[in-house]
MDTraj code that builds the backbone (N, CA, C; nanometers):
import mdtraj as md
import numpy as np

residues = "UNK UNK UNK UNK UNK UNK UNK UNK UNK UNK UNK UNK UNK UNK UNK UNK UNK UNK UNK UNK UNK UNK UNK UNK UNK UNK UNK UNK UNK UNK UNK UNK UNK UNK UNK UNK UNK UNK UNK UNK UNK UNK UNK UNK UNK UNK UNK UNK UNK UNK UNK UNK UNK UNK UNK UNK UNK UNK UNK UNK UNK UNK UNK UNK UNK UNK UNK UNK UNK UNK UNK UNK UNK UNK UNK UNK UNK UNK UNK UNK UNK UNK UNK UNK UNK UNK UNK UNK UNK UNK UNK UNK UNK UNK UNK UNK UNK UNK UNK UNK UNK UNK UNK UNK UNK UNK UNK UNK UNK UNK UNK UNK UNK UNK UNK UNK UNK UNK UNK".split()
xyz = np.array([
    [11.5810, 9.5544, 10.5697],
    [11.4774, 9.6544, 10.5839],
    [11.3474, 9.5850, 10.6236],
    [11.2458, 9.6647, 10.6783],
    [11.1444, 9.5618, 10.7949],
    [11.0376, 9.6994, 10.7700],
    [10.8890, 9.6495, 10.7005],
    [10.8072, 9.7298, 10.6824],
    [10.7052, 9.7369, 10.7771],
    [10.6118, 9.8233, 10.8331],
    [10.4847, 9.8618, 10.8834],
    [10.3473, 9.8250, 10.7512],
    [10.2464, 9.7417, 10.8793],
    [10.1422, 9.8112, 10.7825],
    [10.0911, 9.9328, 10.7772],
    [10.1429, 10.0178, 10.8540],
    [10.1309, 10.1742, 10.7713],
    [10.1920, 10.2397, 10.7466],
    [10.2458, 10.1500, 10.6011],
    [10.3514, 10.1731, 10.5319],
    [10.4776, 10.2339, 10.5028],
    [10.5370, 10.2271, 10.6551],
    [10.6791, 10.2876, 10.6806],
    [10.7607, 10.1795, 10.6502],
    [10.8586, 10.2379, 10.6475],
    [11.0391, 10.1511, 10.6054],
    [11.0931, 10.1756, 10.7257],
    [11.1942, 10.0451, 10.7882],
    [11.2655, 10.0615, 10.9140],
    [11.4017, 10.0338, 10.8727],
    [11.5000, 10.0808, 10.8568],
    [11.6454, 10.0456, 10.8718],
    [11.6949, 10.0576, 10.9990],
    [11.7978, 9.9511, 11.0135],
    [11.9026, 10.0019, 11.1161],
    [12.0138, 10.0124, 11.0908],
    [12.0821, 10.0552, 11.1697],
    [12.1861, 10.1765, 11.1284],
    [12.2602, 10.1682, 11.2610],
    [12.3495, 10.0327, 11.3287],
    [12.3775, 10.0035, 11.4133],
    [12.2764, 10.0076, 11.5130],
    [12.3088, 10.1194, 11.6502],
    [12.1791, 10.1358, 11.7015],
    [12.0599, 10.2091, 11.7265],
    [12.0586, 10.2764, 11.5773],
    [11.9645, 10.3290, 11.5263],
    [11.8210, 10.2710, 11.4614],
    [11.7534, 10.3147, 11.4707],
    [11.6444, 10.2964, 11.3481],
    [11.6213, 10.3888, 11.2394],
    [11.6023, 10.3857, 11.0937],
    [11.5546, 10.5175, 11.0344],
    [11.4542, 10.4951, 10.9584],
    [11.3351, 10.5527, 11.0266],
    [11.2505, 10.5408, 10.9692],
    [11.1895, 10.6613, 10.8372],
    [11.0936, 10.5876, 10.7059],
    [11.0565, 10.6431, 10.6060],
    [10.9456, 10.6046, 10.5636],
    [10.8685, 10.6549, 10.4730],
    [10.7721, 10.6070, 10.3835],
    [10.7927, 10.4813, 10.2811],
    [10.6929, 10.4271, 10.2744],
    [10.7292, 10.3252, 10.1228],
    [10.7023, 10.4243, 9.9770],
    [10.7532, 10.3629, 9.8735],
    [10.6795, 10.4086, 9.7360],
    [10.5792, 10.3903, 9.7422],
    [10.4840, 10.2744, 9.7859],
    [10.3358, 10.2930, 9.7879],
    [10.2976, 10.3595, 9.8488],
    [10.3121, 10.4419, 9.9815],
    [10.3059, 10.4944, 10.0403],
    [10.2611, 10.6323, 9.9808],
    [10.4113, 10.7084, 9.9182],
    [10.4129, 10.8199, 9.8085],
    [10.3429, 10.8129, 9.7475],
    [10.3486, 10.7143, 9.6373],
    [10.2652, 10.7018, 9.5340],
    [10.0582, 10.6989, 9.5665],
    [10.0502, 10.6879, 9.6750],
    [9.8865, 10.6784, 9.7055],
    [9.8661, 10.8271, 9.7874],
    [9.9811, 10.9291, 9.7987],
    [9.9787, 11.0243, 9.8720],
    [9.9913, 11.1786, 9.7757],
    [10.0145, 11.1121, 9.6437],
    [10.0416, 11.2296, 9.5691],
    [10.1945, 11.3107, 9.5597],
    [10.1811, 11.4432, 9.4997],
    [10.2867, 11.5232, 9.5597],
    [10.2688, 11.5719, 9.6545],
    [10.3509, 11.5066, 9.7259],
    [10.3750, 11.5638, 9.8780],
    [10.4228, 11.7558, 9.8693],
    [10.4043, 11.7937, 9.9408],
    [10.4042, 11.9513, 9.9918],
    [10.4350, 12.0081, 10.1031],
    [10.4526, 11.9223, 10.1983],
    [10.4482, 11.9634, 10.3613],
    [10.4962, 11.8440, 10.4398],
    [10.5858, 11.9207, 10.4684],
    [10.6517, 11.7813, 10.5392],
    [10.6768, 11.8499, 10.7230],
    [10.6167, 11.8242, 10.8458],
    [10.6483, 11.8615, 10.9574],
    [10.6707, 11.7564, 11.0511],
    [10.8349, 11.7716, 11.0888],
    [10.8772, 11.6536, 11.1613],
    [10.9072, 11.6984, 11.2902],
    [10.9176, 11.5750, 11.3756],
    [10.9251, 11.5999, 11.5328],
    [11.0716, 11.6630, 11.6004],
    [11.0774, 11.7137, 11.6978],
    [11.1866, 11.7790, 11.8144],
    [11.2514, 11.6370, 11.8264],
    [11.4008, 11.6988, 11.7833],
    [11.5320, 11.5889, 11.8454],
    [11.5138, 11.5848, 11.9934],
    [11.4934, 11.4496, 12.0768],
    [11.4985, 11.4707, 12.1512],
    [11.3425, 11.4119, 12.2268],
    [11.2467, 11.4056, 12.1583],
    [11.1795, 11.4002, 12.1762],
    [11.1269, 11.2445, 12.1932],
    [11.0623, 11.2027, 12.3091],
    [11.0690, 11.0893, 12.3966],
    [10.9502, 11.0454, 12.3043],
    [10.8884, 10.8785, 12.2146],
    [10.8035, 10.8430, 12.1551],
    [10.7554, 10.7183, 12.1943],
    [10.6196, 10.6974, 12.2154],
    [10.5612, 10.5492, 12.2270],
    [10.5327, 10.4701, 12.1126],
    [10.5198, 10.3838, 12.0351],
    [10.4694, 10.2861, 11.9543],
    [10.3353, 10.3340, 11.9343],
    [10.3034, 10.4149, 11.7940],
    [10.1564, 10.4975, 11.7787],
    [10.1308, 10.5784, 11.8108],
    [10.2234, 10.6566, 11.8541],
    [10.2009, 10.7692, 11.8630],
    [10.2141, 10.8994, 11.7398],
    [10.1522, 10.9262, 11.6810],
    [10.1579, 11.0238, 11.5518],
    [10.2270, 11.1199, 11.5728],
    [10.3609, 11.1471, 11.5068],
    [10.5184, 11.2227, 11.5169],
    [10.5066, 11.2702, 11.3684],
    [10.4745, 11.2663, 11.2959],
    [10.5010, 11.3561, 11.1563],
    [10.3948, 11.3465, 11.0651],
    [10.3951, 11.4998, 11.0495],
    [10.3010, 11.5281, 10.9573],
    [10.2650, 11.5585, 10.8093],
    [10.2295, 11.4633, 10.6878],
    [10.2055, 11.5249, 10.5896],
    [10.1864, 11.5663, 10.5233],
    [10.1641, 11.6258, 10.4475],
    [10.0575, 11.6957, 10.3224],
    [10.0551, 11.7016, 10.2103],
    [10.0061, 11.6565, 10.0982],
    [10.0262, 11.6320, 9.9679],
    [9.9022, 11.7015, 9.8802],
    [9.8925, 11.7051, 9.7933],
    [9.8070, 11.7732, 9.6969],
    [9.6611, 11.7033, 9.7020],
    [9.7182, 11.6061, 9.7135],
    [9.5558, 11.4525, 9.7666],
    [9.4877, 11.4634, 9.8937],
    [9.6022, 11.5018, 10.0109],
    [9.5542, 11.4372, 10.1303],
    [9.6123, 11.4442, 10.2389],
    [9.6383, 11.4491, 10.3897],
    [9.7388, 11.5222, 10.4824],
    [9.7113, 11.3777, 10.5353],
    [9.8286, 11.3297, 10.6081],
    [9.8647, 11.1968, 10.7091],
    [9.9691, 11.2063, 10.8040],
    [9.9516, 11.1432, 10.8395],
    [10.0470, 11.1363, 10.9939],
    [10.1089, 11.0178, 10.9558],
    [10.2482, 10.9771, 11.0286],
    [10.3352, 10.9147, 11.0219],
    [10.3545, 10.8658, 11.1793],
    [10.3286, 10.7314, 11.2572],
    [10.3043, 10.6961, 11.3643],
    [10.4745, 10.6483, 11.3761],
    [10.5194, 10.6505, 11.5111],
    [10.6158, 10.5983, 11.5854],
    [10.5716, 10.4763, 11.5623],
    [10.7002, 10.3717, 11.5176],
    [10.6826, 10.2072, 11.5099],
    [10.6939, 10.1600, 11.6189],
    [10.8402, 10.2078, 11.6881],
    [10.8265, 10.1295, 11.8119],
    [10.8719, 10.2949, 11.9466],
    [10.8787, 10.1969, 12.0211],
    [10.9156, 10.3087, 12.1820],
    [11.0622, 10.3286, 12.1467],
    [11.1040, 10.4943, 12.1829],
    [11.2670, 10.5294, 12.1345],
    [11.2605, 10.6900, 12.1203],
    [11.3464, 10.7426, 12.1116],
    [11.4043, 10.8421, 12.1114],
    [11.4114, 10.9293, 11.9804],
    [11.3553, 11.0539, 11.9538],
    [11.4355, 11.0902, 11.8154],
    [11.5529, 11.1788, 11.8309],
    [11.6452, 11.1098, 11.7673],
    [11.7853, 11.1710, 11.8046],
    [11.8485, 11.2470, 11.5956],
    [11.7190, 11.2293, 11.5362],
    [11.8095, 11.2915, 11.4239],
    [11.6937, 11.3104, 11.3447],
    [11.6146, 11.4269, 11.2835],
    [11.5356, 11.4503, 11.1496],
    [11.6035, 11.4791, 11.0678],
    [11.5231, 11.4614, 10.9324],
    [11.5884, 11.5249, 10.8064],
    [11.5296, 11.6208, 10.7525],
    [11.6284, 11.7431, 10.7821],
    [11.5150, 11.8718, 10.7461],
    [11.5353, 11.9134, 10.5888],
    [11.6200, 11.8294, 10.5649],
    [11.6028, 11.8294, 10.3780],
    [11.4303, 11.8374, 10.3223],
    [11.4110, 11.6987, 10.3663],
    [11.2562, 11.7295, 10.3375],
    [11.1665, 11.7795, 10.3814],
    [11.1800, 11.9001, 10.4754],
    [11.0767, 12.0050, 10.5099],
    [11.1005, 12.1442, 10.4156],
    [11.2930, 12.1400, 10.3724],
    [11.3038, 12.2115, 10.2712],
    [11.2383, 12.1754, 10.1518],
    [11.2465, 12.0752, 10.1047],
    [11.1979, 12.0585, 9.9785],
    [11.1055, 11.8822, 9.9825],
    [10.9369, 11.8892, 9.9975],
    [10.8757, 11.7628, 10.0384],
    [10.8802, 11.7006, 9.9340],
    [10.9063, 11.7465, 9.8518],
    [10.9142, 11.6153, 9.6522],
    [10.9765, 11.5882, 9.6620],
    [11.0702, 11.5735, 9.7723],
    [11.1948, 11.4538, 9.7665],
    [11.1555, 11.3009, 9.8176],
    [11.0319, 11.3405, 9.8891],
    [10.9493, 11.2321, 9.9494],
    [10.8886, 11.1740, 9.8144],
    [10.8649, 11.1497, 9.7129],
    [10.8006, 11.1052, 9.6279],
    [10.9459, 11.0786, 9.5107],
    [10.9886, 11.1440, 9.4971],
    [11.1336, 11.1139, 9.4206],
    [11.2377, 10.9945, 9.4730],
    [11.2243, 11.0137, 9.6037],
    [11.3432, 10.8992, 9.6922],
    [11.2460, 10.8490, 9.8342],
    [11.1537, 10.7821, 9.8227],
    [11.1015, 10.7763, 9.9240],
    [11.2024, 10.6654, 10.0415],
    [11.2198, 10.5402, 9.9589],
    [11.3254, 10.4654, 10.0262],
    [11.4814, 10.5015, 10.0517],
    [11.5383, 10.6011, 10.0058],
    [11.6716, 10.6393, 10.0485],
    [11.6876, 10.7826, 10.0710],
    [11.6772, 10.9130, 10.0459],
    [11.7251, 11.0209, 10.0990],
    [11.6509, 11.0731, 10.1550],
    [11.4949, 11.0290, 10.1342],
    [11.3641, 11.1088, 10.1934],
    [11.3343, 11.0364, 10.3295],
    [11.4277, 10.9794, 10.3784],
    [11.4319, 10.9251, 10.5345],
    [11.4002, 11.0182, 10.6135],
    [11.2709, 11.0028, 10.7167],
    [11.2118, 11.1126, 10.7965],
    [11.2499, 11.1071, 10.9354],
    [11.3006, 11.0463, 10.9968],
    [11.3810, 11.0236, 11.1517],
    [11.4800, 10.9223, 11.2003],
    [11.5333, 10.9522, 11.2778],
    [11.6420, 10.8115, 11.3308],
    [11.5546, 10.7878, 11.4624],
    [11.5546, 10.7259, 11.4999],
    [11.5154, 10.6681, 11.6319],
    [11.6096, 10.5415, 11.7019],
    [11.6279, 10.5986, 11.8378],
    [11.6975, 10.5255, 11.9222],
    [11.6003, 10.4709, 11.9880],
    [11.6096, 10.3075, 11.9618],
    [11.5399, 10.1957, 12.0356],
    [11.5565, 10.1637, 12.2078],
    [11.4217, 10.1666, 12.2190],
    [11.4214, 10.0688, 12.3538],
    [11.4458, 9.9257, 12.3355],
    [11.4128, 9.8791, 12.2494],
    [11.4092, 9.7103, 12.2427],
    [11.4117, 9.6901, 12.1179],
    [11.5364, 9.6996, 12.0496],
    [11.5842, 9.6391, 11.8829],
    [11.4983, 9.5163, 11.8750],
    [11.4647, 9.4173, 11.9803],
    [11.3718, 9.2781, 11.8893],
    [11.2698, 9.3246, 11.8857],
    [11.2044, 9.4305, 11.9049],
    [11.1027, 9.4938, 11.8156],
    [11.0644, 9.5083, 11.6689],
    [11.1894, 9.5048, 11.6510],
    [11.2093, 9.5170, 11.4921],
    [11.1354, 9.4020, 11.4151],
    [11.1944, 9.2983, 11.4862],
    [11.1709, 9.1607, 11.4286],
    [11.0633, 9.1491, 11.4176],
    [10.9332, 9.2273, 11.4448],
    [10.7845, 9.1910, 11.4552],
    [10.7468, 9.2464, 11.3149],
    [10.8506, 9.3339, 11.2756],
    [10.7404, 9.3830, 11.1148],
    [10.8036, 9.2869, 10.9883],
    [10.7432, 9.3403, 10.8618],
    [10.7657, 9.2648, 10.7731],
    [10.8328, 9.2918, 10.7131],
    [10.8964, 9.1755, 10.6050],
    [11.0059, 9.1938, 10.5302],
    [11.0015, 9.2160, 10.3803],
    [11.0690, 9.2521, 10.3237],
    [11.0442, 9.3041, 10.1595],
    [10.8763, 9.2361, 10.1054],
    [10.9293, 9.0871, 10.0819],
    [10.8165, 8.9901, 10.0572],
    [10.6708, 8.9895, 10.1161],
    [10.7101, 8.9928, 10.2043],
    [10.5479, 8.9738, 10.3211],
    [10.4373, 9.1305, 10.2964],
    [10.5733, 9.2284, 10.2791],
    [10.5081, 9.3499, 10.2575],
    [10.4544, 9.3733, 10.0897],
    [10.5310, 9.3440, 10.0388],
    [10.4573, 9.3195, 9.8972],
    [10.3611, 9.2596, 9.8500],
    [10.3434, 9.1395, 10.0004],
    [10.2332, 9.0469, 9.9461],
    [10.1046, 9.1613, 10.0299],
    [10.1488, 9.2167, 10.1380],
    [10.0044, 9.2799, 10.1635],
    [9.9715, 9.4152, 10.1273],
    [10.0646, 9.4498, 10.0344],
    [9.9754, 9.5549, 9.9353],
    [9.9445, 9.5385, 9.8193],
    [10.0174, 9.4068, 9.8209],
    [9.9239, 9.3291, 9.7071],
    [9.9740, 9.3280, 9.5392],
])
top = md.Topology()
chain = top.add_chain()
for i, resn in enumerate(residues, 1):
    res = top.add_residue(resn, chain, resSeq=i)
    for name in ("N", "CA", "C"):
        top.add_atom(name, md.element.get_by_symbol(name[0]), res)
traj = md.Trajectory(xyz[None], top)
């Protein structure tokens, strides 16, 4: 698993990506409430803001990590967004993305590095 500093989780999943929130993430966001995710299908650049959220604290966007495709949301959590704060690292996964360039990946950080910069 390979983190963002703004504070997403990247798995892959052969040649997938699936991207999510961290617990710190959740945890500095409150109860989440609103969860609005992007069109399958939908063509993404690196920063480009694809999902939207809303919590009792504070509304944020969720940026594309890298350039790719979304070929799968999880509309679990638009049914129900406290799953984002309950499972942020495993069921509250907010997109798959199909990569342009998997050694992209390799540029973010890893468990450690990310722990060290939130400290």
């Amino acid at each position: 698993m390979k983190f963002t500093e703004d504070h997403e989780w990247l798995r892959v999943e052969d040649d997938l990506v699936v991207v999510g929130i961290t617990e710190h993430a959740s945890t500095q966001l409150g109860d989440v409430v609103f969860v609005e995710l992007p069109e399958v299908g939908t063509r993404v650049a690196a920063g480009d803001e694809i999902v939207v959220i809303e919590s009792v604290k504070a509304a944020s966007d969720i940026v594309a990590p890298v350039d790719g495709e979304i070929v799968e949301v999880n509309e679990a959590i638009v049914d129900e967004p406290g799953k984002v704060n309950e499972d942020p690292l495993g069921e509250a996964w907010f997109f798959k993305l199909k990569v342009e360039d998997m050694d992209e990946i390799d540029k973010f950080m890893d468990e450690d590095a990310y722990n060290d910069f939130v400290g």
